[in-house]
C-alpha positions as CSV (number, residue, x, y, z in Angstrom):
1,X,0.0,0.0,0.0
2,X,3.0,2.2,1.0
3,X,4.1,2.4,-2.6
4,X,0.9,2.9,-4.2
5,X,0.3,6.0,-2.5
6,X,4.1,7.1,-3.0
7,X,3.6,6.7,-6.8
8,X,-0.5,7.7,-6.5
9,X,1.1,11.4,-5.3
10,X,3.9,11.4,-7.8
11,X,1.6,10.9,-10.5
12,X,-1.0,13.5,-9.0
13,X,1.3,16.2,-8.7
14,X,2.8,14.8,-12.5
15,X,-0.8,16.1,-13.4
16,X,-1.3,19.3,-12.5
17,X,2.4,20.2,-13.5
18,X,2.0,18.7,-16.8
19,X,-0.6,22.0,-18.9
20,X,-1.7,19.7,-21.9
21,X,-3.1,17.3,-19.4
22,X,-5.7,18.8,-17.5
23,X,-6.0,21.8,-20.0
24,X,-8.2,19.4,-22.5
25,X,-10.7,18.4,-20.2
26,X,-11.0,22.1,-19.3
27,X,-12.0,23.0,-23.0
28,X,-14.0,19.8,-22.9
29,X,-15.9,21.5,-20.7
30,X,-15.8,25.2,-22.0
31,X,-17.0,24.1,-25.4
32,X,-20.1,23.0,-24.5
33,X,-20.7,25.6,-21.4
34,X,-20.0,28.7,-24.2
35,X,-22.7,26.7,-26.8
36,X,-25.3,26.6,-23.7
37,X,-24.6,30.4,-21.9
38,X,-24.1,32.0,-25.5
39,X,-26.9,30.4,-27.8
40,X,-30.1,31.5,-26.4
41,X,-33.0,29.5,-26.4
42,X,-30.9,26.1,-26.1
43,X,-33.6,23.7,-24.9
44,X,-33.0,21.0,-22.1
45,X,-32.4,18.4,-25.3
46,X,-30.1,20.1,-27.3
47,X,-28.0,20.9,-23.9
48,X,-28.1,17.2,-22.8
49,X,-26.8,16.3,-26.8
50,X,-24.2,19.2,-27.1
51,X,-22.6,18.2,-23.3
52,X,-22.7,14.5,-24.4
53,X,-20.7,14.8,-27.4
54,X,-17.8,16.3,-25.4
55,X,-18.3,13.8,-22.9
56,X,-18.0,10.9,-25.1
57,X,-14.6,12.9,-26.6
58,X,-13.6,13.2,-22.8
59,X,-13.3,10.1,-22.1
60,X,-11.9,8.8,-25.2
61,X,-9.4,11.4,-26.3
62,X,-8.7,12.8,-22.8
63,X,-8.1,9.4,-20.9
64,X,-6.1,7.6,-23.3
65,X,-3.6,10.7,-23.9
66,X,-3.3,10.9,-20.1
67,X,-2.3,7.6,-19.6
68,X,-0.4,7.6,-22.2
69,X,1.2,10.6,-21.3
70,X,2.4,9.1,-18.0
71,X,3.9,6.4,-19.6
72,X,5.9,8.5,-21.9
73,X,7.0,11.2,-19.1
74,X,8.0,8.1,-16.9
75,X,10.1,6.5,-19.6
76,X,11.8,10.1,-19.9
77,X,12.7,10.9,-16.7
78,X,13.9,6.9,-16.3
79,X,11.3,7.1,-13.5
80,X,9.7,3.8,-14.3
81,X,13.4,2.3,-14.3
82,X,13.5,3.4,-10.8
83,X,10.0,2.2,-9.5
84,X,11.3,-1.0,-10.7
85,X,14.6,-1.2,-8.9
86,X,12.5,-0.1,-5.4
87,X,10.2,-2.9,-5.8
88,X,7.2,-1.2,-7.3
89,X,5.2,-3.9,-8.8
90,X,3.2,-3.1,-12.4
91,X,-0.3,-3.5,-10.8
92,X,1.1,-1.2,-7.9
93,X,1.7,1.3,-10.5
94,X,-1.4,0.7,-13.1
95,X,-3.2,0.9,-9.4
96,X,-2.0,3.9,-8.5
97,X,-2.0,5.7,-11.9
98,X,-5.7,4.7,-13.0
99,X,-6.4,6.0,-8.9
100,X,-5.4,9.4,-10.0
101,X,-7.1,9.4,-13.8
102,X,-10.6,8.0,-12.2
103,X,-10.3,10.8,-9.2
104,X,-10.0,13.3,-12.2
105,X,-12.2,11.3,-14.5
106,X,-15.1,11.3,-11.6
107,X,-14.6,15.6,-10.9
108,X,-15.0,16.6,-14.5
109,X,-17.8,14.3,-15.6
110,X,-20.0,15.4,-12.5
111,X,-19.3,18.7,-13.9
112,X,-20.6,17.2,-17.4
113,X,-24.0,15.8,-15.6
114,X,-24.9,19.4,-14.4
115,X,-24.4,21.1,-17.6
116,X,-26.3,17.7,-18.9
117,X,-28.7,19.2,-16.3
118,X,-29.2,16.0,-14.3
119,X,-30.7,16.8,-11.0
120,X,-32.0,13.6,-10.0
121,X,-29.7,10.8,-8.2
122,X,-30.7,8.2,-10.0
123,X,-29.9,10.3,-13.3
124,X,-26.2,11.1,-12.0
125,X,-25.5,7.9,-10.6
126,X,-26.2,6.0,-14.3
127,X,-24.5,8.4,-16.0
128,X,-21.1,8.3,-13.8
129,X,-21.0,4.6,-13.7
130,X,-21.2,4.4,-17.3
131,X,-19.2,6.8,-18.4
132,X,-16.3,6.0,-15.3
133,X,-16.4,2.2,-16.6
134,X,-15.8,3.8,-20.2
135,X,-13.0,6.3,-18.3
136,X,-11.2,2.9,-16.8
137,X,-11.4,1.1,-20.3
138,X,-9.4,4.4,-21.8
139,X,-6.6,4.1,-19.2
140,X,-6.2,0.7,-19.8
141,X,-5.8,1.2,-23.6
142,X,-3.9,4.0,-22.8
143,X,-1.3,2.6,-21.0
144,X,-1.1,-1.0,-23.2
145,X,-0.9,1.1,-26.4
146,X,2.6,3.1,-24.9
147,X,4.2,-0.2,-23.9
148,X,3.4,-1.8,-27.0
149,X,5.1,-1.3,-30.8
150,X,2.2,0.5,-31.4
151,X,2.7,3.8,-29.0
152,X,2.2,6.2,-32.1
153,X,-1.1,5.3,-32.7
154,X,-2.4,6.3,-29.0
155,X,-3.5,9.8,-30.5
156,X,-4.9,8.4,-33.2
157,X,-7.1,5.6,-30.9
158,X,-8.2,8.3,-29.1
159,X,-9.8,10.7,-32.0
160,X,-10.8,7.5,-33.1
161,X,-12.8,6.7,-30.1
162,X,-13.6,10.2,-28.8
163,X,-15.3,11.6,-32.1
164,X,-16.5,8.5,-34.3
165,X,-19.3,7.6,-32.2
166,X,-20.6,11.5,-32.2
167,X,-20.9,10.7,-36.0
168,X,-21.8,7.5,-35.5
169,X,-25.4,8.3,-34.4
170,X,-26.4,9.8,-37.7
171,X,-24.2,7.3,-39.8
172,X,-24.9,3.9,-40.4
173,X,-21.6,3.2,-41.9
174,X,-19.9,4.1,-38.5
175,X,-22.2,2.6,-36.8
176,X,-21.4,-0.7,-38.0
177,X,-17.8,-0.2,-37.9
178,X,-17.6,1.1,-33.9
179,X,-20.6,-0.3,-32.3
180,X,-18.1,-3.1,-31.2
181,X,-16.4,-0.3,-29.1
182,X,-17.0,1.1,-25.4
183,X,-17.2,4.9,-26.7
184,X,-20.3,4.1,-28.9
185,X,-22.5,2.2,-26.5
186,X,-21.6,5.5,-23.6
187,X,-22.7,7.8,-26.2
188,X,-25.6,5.9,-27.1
189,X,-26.8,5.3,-23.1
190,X,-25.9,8.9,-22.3
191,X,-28.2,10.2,-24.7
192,X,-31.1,7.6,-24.1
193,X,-32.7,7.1,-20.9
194,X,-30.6,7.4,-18.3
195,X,-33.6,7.2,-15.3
196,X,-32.3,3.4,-16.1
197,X,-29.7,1.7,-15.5
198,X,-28.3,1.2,-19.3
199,X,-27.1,-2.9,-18.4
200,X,-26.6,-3.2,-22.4
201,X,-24.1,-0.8,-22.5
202,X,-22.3,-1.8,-19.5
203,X,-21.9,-4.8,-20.6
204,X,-20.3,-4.2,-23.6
205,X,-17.9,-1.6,-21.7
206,X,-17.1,-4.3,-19.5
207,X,-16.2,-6.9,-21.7
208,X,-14.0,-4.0,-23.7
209,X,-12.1,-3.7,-20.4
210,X,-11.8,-7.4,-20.0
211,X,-10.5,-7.6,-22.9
212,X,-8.4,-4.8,-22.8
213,X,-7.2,-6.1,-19.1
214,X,-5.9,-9.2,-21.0
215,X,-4.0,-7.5,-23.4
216,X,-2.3,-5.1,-20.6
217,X,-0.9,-8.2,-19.2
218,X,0.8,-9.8,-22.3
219,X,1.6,-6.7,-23.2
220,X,3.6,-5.8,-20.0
221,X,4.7,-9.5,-19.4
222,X,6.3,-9.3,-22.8
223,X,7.9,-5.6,-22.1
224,X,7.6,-4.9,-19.0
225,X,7.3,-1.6,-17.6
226,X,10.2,-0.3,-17.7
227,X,10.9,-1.8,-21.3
228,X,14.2,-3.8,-19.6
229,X,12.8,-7.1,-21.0
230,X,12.3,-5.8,-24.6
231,X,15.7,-4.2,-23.9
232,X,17.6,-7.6,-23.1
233,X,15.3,-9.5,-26.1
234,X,16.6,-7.4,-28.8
235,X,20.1,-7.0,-27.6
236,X,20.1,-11.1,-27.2
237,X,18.9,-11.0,-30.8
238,X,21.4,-8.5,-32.2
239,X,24.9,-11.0,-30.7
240,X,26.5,-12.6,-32.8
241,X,25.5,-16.3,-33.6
């Protein structure tokens, strides 16, 4: 526990020192509180659509380049080198470093469900559970896409993610192509009924973070955290038969 909180506090403070992480969620949030206080006449439907678009883009964009972004800074600074030589275990760190992404995650998206304009408990509550599960499933792919081959492509996963779906609802094409994926199914619960649990879409999230769970573990039991495996694999590869 002692080293979870030691690298949940490094990676807190990481946050607020790093601008390009928490600025996005702020415009996130600006975008669609200018569209509501400037456009007179915005109904209660058009706000609830408008702050569910950002949402959706939130939690796909937002999450996965944070993660990500922790990765990267702690491969920098040698930091995760250095977690590993005091012990500090990769579920101690994925832990610690979701910990501080969810405690952000869960801040800005109850600021989302009041500009949605959801009063009731029951209207929150769905809403925060199905868009924190989506939150989780970001981190996750956030943090298996930087210590895989395929660490470019994290930006792109998350516009991917974060704006497809938006589209999605008025295109059956996209529809097809990302109704397989977590972001669709939260746009599509948070701009249903949301007095009800949405179990469909849950489910779906929940078997994207299963899945995505899985592929965290091969991917760091084939890397590592601190890359030192990969490291020793290629350099075993490049000696001399």
């Amino acid at each position: 526990m002692r080293k979870i909180k030691a690298v949940f506090t490094k990676q807190l403070l990481s946050y607020f020192n790093s601008p390009g992480m928490f600025a996005l969620p702020l415009a996130f949030l600006a975008i669609p509180l200018a569209n509501i206080v400037l456009i007179p006449g915005v109904t209660e439907e058009a706000r609830t659509q408008i702050a569910a678009q950002f949402v959706v883009m939130f939690v796909g964009i937002s999450m996965i380049g944070a993660s990500a972004g922790f990765i990267t800074e702690d491969r920098l600074t040698m930091n995760l080198r250095f977690m590993g030589m005091a012990g500090v275990k990769p579920y101690q760190y994925l832990i610690a470093t979701c910990a501080v992404l969810l405690l952000i995650s869960f801040g800005v998206l109850v600021l989302f469900g009041l500009l949605m304009g959801l009063s009731s408990l029951d209207g929150m509550g769905n809403f925060l559970s199905i868009s924190m599960l989506g939150a989780a499933s970001s981190m996750l792919l956030g943090i298996t896409l930087s210590l895989s081959r395929f660490r470019n492509f994290t930006m792109l996963a998350g516009l991917l993610l974060g704006v497809a779906p938006v589209f999605a609802a008025n295109n059956e094409f996209l529809a097809s192509v990302f109704s397989f994926t977590y972001t669709y199914h939260i746009n599509a619960a948070i701009n249903g009924d949301l007095t009800a649990f949405p179990a469909g879409a849950a489910r779906v999230v929940l078997a994207n973070a299963a899945v995505l769970l899985v592929v965290f573990v091969v991917t760091n039991a084939r890397n590592g955290l601190d890359g030192e495996r990969l490291r020793r694999k290629s350099a075993a590869g490049a000696r001399p038969g």
